[in-house]
N, CA and C atoms as a LAMMPS dump frame, in Angstrom:
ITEM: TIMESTEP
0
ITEM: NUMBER OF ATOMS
513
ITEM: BOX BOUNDS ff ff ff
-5.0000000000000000e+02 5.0000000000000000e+02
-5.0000000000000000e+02 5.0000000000000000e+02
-5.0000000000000000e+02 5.0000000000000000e+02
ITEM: ATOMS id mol type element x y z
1 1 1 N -98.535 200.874 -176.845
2 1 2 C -99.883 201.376 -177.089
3 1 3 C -100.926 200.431 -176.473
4 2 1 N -101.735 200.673 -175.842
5 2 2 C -103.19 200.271 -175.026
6 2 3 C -103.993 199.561 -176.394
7 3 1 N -104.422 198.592 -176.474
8 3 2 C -105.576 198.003 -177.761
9 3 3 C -106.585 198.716 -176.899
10 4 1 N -107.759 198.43 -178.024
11 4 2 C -108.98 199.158 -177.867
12 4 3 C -108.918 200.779 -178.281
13 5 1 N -109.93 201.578 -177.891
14 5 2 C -110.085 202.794 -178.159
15 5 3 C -109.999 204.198 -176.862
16 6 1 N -109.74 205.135 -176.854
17 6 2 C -109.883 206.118 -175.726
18 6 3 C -110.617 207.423 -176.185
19 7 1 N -111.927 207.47 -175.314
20 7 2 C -113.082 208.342 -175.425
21 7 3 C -112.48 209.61 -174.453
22 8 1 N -112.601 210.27 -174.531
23 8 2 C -112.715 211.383 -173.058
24 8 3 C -113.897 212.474 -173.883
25 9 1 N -114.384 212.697 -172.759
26 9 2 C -115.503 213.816 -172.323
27 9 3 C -115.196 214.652 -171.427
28 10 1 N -115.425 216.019 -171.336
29 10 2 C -115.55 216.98 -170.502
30 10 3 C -115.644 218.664 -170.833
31 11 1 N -115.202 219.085 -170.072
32 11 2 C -115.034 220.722 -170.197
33 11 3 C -113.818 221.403 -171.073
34 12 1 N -113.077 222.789 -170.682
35 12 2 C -112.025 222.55 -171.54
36 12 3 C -110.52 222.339 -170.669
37 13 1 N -110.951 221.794 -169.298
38 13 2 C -110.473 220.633 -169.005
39 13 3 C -109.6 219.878 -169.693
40 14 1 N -110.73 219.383 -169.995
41 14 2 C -110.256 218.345 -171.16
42 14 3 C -110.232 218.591 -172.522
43 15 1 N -110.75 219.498 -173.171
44 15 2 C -109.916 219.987 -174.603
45 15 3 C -110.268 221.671 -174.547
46 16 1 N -109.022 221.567 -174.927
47 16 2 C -108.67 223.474 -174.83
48 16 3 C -108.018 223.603 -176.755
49 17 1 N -107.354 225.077 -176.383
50 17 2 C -106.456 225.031 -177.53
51 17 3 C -105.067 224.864 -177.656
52 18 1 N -104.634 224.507 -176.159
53 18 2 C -103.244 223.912 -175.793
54 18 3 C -103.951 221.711 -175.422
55 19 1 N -102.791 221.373 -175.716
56 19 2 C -103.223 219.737 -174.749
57 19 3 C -103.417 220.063 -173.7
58 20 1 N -104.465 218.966 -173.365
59 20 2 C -104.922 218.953 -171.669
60 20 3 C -104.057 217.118 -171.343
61 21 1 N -104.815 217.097 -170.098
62 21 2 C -104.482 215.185 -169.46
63 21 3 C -105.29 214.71 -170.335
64 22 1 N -106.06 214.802 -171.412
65 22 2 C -107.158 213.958 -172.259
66 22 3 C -105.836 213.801 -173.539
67 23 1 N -105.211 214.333 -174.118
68 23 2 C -104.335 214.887 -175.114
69 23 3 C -103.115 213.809 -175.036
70 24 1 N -102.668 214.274 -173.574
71 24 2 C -101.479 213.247 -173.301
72 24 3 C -101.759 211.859 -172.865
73 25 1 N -102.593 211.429 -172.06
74 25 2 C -102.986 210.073 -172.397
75 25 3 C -103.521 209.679 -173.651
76 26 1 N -104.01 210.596 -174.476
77 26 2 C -104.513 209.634 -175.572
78 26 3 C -103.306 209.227 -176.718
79 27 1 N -102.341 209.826 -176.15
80 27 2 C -100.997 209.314 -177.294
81 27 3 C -100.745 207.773 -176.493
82 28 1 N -101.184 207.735 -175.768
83 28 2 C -100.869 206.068 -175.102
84 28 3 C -102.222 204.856 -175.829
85 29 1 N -102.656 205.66 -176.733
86 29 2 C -103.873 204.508 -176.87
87 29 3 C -103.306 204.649 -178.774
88 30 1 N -104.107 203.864 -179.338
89 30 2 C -103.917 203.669 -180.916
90 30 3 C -105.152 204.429 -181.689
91 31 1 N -106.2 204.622 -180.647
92 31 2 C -107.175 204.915 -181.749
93 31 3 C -107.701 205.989 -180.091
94 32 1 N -108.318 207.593 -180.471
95 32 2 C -108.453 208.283 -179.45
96 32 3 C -109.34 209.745 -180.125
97 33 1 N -110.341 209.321 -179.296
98 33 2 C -111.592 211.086 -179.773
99 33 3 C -111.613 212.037 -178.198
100 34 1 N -111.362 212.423 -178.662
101 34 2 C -111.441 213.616 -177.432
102 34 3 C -113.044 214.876 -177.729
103 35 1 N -113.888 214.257 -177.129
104 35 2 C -115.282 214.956 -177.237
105 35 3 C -115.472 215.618 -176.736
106 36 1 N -114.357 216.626 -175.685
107 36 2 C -114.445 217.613 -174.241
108 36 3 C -114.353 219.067 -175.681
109 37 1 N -115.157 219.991 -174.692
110 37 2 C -115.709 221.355 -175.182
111 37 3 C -115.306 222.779 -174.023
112 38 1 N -114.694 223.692 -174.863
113 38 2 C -114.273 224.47 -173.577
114 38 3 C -115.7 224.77 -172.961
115 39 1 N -116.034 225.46 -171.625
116 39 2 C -117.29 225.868 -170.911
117 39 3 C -118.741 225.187 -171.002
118 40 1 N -118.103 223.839 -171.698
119 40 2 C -119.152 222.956 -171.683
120 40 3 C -119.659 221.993 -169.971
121 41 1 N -121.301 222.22 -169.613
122 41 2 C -121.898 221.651 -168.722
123 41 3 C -121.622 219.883 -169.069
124 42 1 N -122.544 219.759 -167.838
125 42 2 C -122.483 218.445 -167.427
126 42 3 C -123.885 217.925 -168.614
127 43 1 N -124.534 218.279 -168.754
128 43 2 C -125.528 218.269 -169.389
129 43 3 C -125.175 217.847 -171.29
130 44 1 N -124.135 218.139 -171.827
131 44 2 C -122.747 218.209 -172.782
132 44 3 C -122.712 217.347 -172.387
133 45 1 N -121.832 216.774 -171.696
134 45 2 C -121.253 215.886 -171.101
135 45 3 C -121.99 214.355 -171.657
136 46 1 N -123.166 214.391 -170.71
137 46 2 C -124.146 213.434 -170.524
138 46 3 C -124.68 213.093 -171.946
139 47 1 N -124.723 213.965 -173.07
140 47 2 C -125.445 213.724 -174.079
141 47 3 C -124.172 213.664 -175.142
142 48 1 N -123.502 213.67 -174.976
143 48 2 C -121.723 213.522 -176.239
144 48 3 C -121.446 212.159 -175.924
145 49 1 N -121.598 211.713 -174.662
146 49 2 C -121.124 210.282 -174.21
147 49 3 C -122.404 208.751 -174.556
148 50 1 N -123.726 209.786 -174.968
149 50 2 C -124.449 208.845 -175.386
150 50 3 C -124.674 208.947 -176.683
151 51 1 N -124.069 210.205 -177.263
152 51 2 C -123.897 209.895 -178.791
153 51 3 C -122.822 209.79 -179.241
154 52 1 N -121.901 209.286 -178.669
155 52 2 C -120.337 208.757 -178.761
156 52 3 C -120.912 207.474 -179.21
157 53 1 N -121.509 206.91 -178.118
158 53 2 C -121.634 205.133 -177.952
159 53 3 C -122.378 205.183 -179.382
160 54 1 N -123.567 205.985 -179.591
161 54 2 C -124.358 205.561 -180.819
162 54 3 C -124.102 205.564 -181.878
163 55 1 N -122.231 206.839 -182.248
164 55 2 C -121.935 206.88 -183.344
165 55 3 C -121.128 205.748 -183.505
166 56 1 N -119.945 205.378 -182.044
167 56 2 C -118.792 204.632 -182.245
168 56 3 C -119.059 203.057 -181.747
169 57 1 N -120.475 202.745 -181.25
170 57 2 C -120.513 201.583 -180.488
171 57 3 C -119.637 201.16 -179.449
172 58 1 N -119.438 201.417 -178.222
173 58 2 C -118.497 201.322 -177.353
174 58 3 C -118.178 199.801 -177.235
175 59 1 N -117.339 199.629 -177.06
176 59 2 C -117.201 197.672 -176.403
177 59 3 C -116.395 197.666 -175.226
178 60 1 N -116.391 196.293 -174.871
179 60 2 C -115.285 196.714 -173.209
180 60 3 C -113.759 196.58 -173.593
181 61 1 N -113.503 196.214 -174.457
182 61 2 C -111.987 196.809 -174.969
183 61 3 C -111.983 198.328 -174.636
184 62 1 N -112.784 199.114 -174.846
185 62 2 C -113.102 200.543 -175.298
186 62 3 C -112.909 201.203 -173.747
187 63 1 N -112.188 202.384 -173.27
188 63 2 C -111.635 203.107 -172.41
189 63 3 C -112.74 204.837 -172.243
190 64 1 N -113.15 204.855 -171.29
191 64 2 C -113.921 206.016 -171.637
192 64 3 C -113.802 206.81 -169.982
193 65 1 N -113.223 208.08 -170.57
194 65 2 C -113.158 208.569 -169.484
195 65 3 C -113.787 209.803 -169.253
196 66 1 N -114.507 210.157 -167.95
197 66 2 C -115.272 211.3 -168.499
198 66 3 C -114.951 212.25 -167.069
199 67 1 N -114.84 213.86 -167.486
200 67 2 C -114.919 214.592 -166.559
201 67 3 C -115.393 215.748 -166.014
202 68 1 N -116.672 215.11 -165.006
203 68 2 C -117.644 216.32 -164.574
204 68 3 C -117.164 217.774 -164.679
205 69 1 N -118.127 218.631 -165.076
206 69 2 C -117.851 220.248 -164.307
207 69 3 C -118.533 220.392 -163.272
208 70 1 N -118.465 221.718 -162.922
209 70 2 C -119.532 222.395 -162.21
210 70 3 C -121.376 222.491 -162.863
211 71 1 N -121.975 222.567 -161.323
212 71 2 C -123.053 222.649 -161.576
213 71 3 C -123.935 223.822 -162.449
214 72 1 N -123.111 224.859 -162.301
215 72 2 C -123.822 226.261 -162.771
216 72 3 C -123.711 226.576 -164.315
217 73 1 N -123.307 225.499 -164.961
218 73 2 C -122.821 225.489 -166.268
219 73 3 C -124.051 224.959 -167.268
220 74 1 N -124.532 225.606 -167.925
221 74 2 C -125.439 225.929 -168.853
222 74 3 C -125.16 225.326 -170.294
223 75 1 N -126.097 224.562 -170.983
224 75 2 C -126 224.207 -172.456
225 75 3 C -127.396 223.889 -172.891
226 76 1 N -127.409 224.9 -174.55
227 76 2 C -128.046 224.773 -174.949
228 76 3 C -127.493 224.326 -176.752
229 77 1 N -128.492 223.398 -177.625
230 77 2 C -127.666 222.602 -178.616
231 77 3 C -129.151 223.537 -179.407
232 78 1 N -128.854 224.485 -180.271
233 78 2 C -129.458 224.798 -181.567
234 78 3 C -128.739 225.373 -182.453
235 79 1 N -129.323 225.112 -183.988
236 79 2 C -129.066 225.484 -185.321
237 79 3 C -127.305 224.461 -185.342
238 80 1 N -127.941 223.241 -185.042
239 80 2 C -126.843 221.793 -185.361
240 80 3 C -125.217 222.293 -184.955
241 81 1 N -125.944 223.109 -183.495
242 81 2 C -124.245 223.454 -182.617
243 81 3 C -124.47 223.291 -181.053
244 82 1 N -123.615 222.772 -179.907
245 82 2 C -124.289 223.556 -178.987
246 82 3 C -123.287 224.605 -178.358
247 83 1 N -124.005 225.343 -177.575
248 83 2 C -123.731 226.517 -176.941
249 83 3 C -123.6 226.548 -175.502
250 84 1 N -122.991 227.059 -174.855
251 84 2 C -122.334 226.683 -173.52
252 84 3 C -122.232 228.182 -172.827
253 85 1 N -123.116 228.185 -171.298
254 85 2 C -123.074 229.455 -170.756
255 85 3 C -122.715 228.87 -169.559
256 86 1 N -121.254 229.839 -168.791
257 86 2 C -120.586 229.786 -168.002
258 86 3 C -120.303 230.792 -167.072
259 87 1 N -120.855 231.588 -166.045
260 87 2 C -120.388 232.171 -164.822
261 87 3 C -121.208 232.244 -164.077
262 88 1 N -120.679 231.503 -162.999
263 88 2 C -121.727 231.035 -161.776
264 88 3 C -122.104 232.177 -160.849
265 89 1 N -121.325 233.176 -160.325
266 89 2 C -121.48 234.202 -159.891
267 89 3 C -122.518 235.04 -160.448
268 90 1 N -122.25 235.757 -161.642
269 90 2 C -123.689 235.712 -162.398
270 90 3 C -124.987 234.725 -162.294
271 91 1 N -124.999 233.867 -162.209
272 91 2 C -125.544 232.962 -162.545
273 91 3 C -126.583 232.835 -161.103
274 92 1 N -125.997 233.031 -159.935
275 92 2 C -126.13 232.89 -158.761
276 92 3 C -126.478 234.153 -157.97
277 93 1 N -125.945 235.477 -158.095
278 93 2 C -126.71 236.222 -157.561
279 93 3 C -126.302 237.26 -158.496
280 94 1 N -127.2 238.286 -158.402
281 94 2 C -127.33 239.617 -159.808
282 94 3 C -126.22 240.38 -158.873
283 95 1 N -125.141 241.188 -160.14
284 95 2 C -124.614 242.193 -159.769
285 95 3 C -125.359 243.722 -159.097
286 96 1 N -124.973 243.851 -157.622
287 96 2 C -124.462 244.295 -157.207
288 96 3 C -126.282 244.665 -156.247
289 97 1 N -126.455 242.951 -155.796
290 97 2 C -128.122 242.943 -155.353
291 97 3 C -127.234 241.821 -154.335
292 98 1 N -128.027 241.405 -153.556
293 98 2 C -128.252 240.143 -152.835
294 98 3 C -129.372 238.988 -153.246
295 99 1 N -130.259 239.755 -154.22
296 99 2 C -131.019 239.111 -154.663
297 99 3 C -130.587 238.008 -155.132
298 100 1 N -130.904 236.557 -155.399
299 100 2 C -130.775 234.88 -156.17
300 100 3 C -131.333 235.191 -157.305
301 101 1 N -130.601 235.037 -158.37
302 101 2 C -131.252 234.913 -159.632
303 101 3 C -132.043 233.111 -159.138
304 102 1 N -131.42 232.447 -158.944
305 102 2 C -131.275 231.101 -159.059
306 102 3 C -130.403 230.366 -157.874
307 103 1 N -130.806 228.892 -157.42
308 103 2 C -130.028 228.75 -156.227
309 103 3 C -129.171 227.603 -156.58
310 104 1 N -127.955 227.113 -156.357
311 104 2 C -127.718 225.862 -156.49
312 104 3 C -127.882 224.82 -156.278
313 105 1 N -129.017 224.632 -155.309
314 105 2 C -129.809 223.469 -155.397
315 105 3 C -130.58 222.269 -156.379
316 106 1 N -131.208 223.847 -157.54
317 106 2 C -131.582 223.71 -158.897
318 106 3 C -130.865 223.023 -159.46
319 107 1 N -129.659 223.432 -159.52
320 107 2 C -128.201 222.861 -160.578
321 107 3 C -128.016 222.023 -160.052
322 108 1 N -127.86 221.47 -158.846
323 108 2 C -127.512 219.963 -158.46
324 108 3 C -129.075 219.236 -158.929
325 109 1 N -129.874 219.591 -158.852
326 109 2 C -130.904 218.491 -158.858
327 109 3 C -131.052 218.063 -160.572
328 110 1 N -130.259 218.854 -161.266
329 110 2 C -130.136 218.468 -162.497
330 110 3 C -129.374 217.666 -163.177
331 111 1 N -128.039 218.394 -162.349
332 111 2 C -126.508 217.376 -162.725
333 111 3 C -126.858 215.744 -161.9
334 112 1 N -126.771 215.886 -160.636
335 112 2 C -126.554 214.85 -160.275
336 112 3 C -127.391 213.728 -160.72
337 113 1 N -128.536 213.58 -161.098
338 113 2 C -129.659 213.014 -162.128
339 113 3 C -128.654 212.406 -162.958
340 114 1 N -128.161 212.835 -163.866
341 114 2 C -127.156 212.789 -165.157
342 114 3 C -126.085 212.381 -164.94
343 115 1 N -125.215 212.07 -164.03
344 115 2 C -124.288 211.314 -163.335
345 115 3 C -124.731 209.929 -162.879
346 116 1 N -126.17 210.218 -162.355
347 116 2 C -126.414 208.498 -161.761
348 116 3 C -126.9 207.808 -162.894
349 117 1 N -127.53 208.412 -164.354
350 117 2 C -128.106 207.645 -165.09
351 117 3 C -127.029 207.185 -166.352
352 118 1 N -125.702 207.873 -166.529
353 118 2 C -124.71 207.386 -166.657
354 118 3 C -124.065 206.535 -166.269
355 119 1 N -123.517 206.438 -165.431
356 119 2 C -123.023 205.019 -164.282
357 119 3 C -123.893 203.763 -164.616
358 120 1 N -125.338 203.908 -164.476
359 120 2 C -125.972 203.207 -164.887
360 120 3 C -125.796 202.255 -166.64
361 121 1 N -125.768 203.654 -167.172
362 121 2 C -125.987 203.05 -168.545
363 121 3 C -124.829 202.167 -168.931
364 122 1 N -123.405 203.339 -168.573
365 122 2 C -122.09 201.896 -168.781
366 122 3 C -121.815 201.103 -167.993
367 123 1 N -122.65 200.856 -166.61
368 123 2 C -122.246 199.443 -166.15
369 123 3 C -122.886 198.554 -166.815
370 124 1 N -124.604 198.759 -167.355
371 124 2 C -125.674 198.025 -168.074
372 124 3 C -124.631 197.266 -169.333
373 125 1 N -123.585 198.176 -169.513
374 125 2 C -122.866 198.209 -170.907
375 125 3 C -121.775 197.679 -170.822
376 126 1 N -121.407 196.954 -169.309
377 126 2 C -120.274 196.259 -168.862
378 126 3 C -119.492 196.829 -169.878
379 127 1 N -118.863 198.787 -169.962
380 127 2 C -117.974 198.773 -170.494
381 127 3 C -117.019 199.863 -169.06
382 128 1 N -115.34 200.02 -169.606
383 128 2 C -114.328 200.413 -168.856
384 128 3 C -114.68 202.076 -168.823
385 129 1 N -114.838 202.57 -167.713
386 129 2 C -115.237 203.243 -167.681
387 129 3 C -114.97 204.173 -166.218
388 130 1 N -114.397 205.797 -166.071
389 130 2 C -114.397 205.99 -165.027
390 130 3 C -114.967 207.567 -164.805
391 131 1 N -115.026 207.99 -163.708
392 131 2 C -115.38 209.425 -163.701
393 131 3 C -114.622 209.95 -162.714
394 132 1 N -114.689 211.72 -163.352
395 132 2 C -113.581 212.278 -162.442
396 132 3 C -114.295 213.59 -162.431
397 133 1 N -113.958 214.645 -161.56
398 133 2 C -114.456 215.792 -161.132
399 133 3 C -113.168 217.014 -160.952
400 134 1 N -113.428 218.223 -161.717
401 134 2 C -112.545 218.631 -160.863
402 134 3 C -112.703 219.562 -160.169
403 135 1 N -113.948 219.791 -159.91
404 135 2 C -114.884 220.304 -158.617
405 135 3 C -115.471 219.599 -158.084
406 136 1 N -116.066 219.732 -156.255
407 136 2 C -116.3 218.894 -155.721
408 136 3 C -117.607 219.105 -155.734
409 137 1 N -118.557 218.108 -154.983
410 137 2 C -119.841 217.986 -154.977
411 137 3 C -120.648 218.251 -153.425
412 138 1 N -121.475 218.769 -153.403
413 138 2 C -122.167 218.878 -152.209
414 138 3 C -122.59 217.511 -151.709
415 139 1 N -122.496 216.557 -150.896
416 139 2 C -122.944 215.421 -150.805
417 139 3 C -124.224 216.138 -149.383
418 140 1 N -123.814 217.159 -149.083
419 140 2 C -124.908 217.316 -147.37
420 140 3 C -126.439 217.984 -148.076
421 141 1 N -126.108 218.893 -149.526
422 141 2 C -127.56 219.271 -150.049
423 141 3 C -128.561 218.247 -150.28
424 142 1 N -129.551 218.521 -150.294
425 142 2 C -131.168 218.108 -150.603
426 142 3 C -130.683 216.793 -151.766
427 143 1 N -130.094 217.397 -152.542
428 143 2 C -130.034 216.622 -153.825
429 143 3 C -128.4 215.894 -153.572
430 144 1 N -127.634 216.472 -152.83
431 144 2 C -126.178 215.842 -152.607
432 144 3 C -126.691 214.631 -151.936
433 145 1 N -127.603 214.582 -150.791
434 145 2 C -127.721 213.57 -149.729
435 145 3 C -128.711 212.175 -150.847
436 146 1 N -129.536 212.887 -151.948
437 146 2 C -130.346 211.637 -152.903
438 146 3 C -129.162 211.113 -153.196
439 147 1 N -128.166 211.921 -153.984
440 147 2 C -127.277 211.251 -154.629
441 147 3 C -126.03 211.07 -154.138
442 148 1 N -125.77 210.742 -153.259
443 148 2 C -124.819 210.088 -152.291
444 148 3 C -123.95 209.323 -152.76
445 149 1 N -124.708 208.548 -152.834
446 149 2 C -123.985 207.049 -153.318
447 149 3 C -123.203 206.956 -154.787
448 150 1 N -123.985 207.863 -155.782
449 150 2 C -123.497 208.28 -156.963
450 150 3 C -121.861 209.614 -157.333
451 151 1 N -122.447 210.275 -155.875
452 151 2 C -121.068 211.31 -156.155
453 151 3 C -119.976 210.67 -155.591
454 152 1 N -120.028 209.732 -154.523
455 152 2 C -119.114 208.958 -154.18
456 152 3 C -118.115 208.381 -154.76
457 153 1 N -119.174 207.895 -156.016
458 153 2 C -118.055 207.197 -157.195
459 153 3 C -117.297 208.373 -158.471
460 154 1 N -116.592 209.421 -157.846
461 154 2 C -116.925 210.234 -158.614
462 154 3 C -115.603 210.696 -158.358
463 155 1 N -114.344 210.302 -158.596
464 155 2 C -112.909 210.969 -158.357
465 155 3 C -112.546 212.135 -158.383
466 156 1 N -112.049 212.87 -157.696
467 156 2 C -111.821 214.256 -157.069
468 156 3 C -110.558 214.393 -158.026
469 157 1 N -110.594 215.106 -158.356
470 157 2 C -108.804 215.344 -158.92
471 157 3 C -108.656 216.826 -158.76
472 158 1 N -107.51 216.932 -158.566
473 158 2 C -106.949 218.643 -157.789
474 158 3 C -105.783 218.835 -159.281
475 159 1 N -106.141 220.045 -159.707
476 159 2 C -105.762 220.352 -160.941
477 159 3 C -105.34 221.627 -160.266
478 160 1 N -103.742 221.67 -160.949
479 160 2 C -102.968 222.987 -160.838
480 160 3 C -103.027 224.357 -161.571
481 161 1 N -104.301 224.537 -161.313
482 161 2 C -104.289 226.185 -162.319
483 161 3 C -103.951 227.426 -161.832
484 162 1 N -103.901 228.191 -162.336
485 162 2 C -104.408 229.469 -161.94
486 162 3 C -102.868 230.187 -161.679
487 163 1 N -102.9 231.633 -161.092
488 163 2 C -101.625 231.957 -161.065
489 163 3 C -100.925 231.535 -160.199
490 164 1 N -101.302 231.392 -158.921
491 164 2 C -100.194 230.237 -157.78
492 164 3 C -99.932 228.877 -158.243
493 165 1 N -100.223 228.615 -159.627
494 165 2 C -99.68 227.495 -160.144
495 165 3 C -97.852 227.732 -160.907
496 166 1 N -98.527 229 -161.106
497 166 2 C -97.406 229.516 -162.638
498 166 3 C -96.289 229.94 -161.353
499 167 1 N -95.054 229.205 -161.839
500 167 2 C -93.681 229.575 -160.883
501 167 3 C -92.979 230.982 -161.858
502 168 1 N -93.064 231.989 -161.401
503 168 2 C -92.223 233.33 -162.414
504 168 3 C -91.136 232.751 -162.307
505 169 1 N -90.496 233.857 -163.227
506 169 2 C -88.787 233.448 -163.553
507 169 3 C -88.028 233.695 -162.879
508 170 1 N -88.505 234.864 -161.856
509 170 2 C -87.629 235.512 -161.031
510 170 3 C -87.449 234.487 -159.568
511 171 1 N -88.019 233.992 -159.593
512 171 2 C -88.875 233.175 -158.315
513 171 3 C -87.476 231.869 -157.846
């Protein structure tokens, strides 16, 4: 067992109603909160990990791993819950228009904000700490090219979903 503690943050990614990679590494630690929300934004994200630290006090013994979503992912926290709106397609252009509800530019200039002021806060906090994505980031947009330097530090991980994951029986 790992001393210290293991945080994870993310989407449902990272906590579903089966174990995720947050689930099975945390049987390697002694003490382990898993704060990830299914269809939860980055925005979630950013605000669970600063009221993690405020409930649990992080230290650098302390392991915290956190993992971005997508930009088009929506949260709103009322009546002491929050709420999480998820489909980017929707989200991005109206059925069966060409019209933009909304562009993704918007959504990056929000997320990526919230990624760099993180990084910030736990290096300030000299605590262990890493980030991972399992979507990638525009680094060439308006707001990809500000935050450059920030998505950089930002681990790509290629996650096996979907049905060309699933091997049939017959197969």
């Amino acid at each position: 067992m790992s001393k210290g503690r293991l945080f994870t943050f993310g989407c449902s990614m990272t906590k579903y109603y089966w174990p995720t990679w947050a689930d099975i590494i945390g049987r390697q630690w002694n003490y382990f909160e898993n704060w990830g929300q299914p269809a939860a934004g980055n925005n979630f994200i950013f605000n669970s990990v600063i009221e993690c630290d405020t409930r649990n006090k992080f230290t650098p013994e302390d392991t915290i791993l956190i993992l971005w979503t997508g930009v088009a992912r929506i949260d709103y926290y009322q009546q002491n819950s929050w709420f999480h709106q998820c489909n980017p397609i929707e989200v991005f252009v109206r059925k069966n228009s060409e019209k933009n509800l909304s562009c993704p530019d918007g959504y990056e200039i929000i997320s990526y904000p919230l990624f760099k002021s993180l990084h910030h806060y736990l290096d300030t906090k000299k605590l262990n700490y890493k980030f991972f994505s399992w979507t990638g980031y525009d680094t060439k947009s308006k707001a990809g090219i500000l935050y450059k330097d920030t998505l950089e530090k930002i681990n790509l991980i290629k996650l096996n979903i979907g049905p060309k994951s699933i091997k049939r029986i017959n197969d």
